[in-house]
C-alpha positions in Angstrom: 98.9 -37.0 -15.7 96.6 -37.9 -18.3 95.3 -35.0 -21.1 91.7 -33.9 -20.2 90.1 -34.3 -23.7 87.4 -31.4 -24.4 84.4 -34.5 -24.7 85.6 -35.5 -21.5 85.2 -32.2 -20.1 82.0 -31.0 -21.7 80.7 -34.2 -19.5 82.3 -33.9 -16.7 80.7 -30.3 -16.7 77.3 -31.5 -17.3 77.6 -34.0 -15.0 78.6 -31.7 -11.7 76.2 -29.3 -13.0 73.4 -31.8 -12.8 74.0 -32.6 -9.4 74.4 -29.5 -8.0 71.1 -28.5 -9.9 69.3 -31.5 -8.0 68.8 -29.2 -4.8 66.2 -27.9 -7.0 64.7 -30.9 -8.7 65.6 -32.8 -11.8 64.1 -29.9 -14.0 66.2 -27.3 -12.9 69.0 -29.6 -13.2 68.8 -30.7 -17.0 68.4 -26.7 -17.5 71.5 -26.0 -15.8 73.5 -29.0 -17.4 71.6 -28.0 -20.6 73.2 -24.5 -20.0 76.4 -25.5 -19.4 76.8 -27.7 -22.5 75.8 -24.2 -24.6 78.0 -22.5 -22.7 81.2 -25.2 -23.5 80.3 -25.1 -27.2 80.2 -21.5 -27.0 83.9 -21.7 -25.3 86.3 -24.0 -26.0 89.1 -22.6 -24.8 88.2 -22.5 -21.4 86.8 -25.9 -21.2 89.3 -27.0 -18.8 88.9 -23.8 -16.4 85.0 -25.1 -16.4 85.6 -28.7 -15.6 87.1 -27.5 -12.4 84.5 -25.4 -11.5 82.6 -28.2 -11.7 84.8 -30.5 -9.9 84.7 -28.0 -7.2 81.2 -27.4 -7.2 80.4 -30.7 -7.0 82.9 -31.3 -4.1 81.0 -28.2 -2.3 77.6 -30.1 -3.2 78.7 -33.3 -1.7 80.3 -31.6 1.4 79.2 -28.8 3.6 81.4 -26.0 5.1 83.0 -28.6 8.2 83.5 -31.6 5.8 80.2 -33.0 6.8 77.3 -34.1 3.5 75.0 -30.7 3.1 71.6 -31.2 4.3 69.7 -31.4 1.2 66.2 -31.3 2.6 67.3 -27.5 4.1 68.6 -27.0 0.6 65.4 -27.9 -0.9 63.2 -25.6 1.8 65.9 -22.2 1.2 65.0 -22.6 -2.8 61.4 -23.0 -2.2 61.6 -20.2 0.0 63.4 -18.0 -3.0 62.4 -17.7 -6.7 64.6 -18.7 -10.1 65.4 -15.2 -10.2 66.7 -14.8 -6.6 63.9 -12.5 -4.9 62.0 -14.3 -2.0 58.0 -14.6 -2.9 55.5 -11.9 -2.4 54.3 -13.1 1.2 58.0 -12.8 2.8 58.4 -9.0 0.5 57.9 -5.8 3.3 55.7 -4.2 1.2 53.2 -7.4 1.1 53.7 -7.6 4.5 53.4 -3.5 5.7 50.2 -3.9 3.3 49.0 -7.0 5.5 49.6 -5.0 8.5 47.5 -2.1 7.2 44.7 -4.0 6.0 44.1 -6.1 9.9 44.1 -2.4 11.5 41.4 -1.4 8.9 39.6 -4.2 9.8 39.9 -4.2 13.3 38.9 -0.2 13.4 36.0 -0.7 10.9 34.5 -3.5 13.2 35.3 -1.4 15.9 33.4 1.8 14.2 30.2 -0.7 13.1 30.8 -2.1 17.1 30.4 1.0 18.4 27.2 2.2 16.2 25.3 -0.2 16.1 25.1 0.3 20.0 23.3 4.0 18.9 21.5 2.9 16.0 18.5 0.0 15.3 17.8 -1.4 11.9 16.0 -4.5 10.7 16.0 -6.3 7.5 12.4 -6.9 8.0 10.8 -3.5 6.7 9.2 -2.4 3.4 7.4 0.5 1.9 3.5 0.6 2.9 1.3 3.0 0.9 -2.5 4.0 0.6 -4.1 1.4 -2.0 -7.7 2.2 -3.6 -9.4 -0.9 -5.3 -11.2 0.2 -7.8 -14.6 -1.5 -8.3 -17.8 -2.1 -10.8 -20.8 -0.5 -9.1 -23.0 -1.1 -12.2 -23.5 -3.8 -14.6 -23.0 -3.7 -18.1 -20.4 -3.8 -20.9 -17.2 -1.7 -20.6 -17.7 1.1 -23.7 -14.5 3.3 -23.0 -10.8 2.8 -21.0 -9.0 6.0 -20.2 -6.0 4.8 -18.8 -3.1 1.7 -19.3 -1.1 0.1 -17.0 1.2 2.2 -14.8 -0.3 5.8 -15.7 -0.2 8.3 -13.3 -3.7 9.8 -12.8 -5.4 12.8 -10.8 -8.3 13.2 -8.7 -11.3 13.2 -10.9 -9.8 12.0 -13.8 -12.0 9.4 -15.8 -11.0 5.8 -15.7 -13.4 4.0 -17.6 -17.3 4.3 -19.2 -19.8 1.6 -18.9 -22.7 0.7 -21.3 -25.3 3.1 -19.9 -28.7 1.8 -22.2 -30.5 -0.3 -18.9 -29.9 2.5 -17.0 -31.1 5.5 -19.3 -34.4 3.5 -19.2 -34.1 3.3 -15.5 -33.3 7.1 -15.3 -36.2 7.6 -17.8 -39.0 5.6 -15.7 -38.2 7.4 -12.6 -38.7 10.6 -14.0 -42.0 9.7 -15.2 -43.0 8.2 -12.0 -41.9 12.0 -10.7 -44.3 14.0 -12.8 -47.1 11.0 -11.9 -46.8 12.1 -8.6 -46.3 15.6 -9.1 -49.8 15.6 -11.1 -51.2 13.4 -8.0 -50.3 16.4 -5.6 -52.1 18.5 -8.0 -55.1 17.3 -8.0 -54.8 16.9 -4.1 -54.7 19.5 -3.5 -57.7 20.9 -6.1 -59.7 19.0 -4.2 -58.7 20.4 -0.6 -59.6 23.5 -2.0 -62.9 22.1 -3.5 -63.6 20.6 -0.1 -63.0 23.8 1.9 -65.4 25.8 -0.7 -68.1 22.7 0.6 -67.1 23.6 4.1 -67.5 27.3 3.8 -71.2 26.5 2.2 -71.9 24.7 5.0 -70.5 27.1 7.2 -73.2 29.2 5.8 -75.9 27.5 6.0 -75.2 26.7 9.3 -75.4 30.1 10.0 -78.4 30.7 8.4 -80.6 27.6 10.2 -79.0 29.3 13.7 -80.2 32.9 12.8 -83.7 30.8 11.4 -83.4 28.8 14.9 -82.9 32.0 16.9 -85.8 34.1 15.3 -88.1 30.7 16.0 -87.2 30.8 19.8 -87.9 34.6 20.0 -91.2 33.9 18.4 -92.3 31.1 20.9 -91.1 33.2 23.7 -93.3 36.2 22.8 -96.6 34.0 22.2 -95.6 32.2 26.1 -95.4 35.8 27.2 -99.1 37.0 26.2 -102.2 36.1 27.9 -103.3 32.7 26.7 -106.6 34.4 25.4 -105.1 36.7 23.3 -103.2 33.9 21.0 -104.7 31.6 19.6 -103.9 27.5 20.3 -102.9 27.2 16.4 -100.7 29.8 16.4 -98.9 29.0 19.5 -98.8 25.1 18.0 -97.2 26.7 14.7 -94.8 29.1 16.8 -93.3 26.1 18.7 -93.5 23.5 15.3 -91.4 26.5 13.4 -88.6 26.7 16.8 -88.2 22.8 16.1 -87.8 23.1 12.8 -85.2 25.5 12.9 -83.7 23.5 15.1 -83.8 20.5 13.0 -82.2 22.6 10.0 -79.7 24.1 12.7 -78.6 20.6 13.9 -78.4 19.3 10.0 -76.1 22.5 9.2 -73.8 21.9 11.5 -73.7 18.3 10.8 -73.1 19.0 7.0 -70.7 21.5 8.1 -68.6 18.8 9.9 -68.5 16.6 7.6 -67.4 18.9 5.1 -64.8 19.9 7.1 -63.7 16.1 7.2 -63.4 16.1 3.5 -61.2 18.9 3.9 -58.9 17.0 6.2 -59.3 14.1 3.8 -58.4 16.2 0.5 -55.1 17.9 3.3 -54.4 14.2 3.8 -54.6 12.6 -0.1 -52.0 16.0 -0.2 -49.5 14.2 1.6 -49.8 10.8 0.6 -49.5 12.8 -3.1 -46.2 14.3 -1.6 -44.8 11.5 -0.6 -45.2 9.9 -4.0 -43.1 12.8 -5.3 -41.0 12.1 -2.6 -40.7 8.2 -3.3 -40.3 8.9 -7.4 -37.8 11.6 -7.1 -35.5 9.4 -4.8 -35.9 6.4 -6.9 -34.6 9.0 -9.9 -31.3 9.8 -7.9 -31.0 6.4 -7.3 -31.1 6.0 -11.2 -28.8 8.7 -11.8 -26.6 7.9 -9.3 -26.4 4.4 -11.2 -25.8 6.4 -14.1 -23.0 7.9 -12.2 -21.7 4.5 -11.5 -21.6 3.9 -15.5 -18.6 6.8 -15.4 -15.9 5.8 -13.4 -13.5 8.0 -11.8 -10.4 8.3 -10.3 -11.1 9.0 -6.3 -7.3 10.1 -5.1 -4.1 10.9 -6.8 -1.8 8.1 -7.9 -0.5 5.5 -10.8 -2.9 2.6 -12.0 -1.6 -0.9 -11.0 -3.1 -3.9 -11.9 -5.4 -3.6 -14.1 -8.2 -5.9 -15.1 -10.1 -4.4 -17.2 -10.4 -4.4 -21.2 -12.6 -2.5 -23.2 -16.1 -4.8 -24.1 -15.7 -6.5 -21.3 -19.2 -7.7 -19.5 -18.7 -6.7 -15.7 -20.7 -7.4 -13.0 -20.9 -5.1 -9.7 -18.5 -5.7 -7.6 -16.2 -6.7 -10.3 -12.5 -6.0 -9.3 -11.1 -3.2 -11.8 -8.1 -1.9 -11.0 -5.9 -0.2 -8.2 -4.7 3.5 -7.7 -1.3 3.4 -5.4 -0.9 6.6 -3.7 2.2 9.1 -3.3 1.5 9.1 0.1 4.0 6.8 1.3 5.7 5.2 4.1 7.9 2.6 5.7 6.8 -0.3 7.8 9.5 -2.2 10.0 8.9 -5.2 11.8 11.6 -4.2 15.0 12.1 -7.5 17.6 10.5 -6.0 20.8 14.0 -6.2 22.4 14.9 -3.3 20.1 12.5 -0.9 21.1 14.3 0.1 24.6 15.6 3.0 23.6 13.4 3.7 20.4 11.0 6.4 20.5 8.8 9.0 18.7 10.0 11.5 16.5 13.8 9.9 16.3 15.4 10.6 13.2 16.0 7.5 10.7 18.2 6.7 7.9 16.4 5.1 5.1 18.3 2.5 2.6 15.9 1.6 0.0 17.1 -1.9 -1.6 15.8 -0.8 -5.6 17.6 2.7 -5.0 21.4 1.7 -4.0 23.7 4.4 -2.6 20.6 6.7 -1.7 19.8 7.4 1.9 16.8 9.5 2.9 15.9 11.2 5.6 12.5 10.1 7.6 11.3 9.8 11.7 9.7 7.7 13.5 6.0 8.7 13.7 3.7 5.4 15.8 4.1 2.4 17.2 1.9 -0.2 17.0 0.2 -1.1 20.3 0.5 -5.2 20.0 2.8 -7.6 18.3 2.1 -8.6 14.5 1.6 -12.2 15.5 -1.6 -10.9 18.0 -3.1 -10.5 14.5 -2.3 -13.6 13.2 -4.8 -15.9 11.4 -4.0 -18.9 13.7 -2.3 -17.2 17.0 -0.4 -19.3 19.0 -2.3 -21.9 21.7 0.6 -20.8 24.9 -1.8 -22.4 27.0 -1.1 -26.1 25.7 2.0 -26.8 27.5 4.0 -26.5 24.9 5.2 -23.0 25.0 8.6 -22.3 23.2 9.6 -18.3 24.3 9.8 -16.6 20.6 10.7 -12.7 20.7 8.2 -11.1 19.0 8.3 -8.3 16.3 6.3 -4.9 16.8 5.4 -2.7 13.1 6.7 0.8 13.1 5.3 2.8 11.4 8.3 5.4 9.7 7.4 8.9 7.8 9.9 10.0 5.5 10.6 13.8 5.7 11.0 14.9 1.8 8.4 12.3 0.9 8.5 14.6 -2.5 12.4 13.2 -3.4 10.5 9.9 -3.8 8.9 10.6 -6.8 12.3 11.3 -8.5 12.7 7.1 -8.3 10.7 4.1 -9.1 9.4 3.0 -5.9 6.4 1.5 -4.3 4.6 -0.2 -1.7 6.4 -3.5 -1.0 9.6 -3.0 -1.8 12.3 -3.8 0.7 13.9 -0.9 3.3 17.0 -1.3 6.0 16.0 1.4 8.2 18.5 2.7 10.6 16.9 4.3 13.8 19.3 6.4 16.1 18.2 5.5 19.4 20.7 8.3 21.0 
């Protein structure tokens, strides 16, 4: 039997070692062989002890337990299945898989907890805050003077928003009143002469009086002479007796006449009163009107809120009607657009859950207060023509109106009308 030299050794190692490392692919095999040949520099003395090793692992690679070639392919699947270091991978481990088994229960019982309320609650993606809104508008003309208030302020009943140029409407303000005092001085002298009329009337009164006491003693006198003997009186002084009766009655009828028409002055006078009057009347109304345009000049804030888009700059020219600015309320509320399939069960005064999109992680409390009493589409600018033929059934959506019961624990947060809601309505 031939020596075994130590070269001859080192690569007969490296050689078995290479093909038993070829179950796990040519770089795990130059490792191992790479290995080895440290190893047999390391120990020379047992080179020989190695090369059978080899010899007798590679017999074992070439040959399984009966004799028969291994099966490399099954070789190849074990070492996939287990790592360099000898530990099978994370997906075969008990722990991964105990953890696997833990996480499918929380699932299923999760889905089976959102399964089970969503069958006592309602909620809709299609909701947002709704709020009282005043448009603030230019009721007078004229060149902004003074701006209170900036963008997003919050601002009180009363409070002063802006001051208009006010020189047109002093003058305005100005004429009227002197149109007021014209009239005022018009009833005046109205009424002087009513009282100068009646003074004429109660003359003529008088004399009326008088020509009836003349006209009376006139009739006594031609009764007296008819009651003599015709001889005793002479023709002339019977002629005068009944010429003085007719001129008393002449006098009589012109007194009273005088004494009517003086009387109809003093109507007239009563009347040129009134028309006076209603001068004053007409003057002092056109002087609100000019103050209350002076009023216009000094805007003001007419509810409680924060100033939103504002328009306005300080020397601005604006004419009436002129868009401003906006006051957004703290009065606010939620409007959700539910399918009309969802309202089965919904009614007033259930309690909701409100999830406010710009507030994450806050829920607050609110009820349902209305319902509207038609679908949001029966307002629509162009409603549907069903009556075409061409009817496609779309389930419609119905507002509800939602309160919120601390409506105070909004004003801790920066929220408004528009923003997006989820509201959750407990239906049991």
């Amino acid at each position: 039997m031939s020596e075994i030299l130590p070269e001859d050794a080192e690569e007969g190692a490296r050689q078995s070692a290479f093909r038993a490392g070829y179950r796990t692919g040519f770089g795990d095999g130059f490792d191992a062989a790479d290995k080895v040949h440290e190893a047999s520099k390391n120990k020379d003395g047992k080179s020989g002890d190695r090369n059978k090793a080899a010899d007798k692992d590679e017999k074992s690679g070439d040959d399984g337990k009966d004799g028969k070639p291994a099966d490399k392919d099954g070789d190849k699947k074990d070492d996939k299945d287990t790592k360099d270091d000898g530990k099978p991978p994370l997906w075969k481990r008990p722990l991964f898989v105990l953890a696997a088994i833990v996480v499918v229960i929380a699932l299923i019982v999760i889905g089976t907890i959102a399964l089970i309320d969503s069958r006592h609650h309602e909620t809709t993606d299609d909701a947002f805050i709704d709020g009282n809104a005043s448009q603030i508008a230019a009721q007078a003309a004229g060149r902004v003077s003074r701006l209170y208030v900036d963008d997003n302020q919050f601002v009180h009943r009363g409070d002063p928003l802006v001051d208009i140029a006010t020189a047109d409407i002093d003058a305005k303000v100005d004429q009227a009143k002197a149109g007021v005092l014209t009239a005022q001085s018009q009833v005046q002298q109205a009424v002087a002469q009513v009282e100068g009329q009646k003074a004429n009337a109660a003359q003529a009164d008088a004399t009326a009086r008088q020509a009836e006491a003349e006209y009376t003693n006139a009739q006594q006198d031609l009764a007296r002479f008819k009651g003599v003997d015709p001889d005793a009186v002479s023709r002339q002084q019977y002629d005068q007796a009944v010429a003085q009766a007719r001129s008393a009655k002449a006098r009589l009828d012109a007194a009273h006449a005088a004494e009517g028409t003086a009387l109809a002055q003093v109507k007239a006078a009563q009347a040129n009163v009134a028309v006076a009057q209603a001068q004053v009347a007409t003057a002092q109304a056109d002087l609100e009107t000019a103050n209350i345009q002076l009023g216009y000049a000094h805007v003001v804030a007419p509810i409680d809120g924060r100033i939103t888009k504002r328009a306005v700059d300080v020397g601005n020219v604006i004419a009436i009607g002129q868009p401003l600015l906006a006051i957004v309320s703290n009065d606010l509320w939620v409007t959700a657009n539910y399918k009309e399939t969802q309202l089965k069960k919904m009614r007033v005064n259930q309690s909701v859950a409100i999830a406010i999109d710009a507030v994450p992680g806050v829920t607050f409390a609110a009820h349902v207060q209305s319902f509207q009493r038609a679908a949001g589409s029966y307002f629509s600018a162009l409603p549907a023509e069903n009556a075409t033929g061409n009817y496609v059934k779309v389930t419609q959506r119905v507002p509800v109106k939602i309160v919120f019961d601390h409506p105070e624990e909004l004003q801790k947060y920066n929220v408004g009308p528009g923003m997006s809601v989820k509201p959750s309505v407990s239906v049991e």
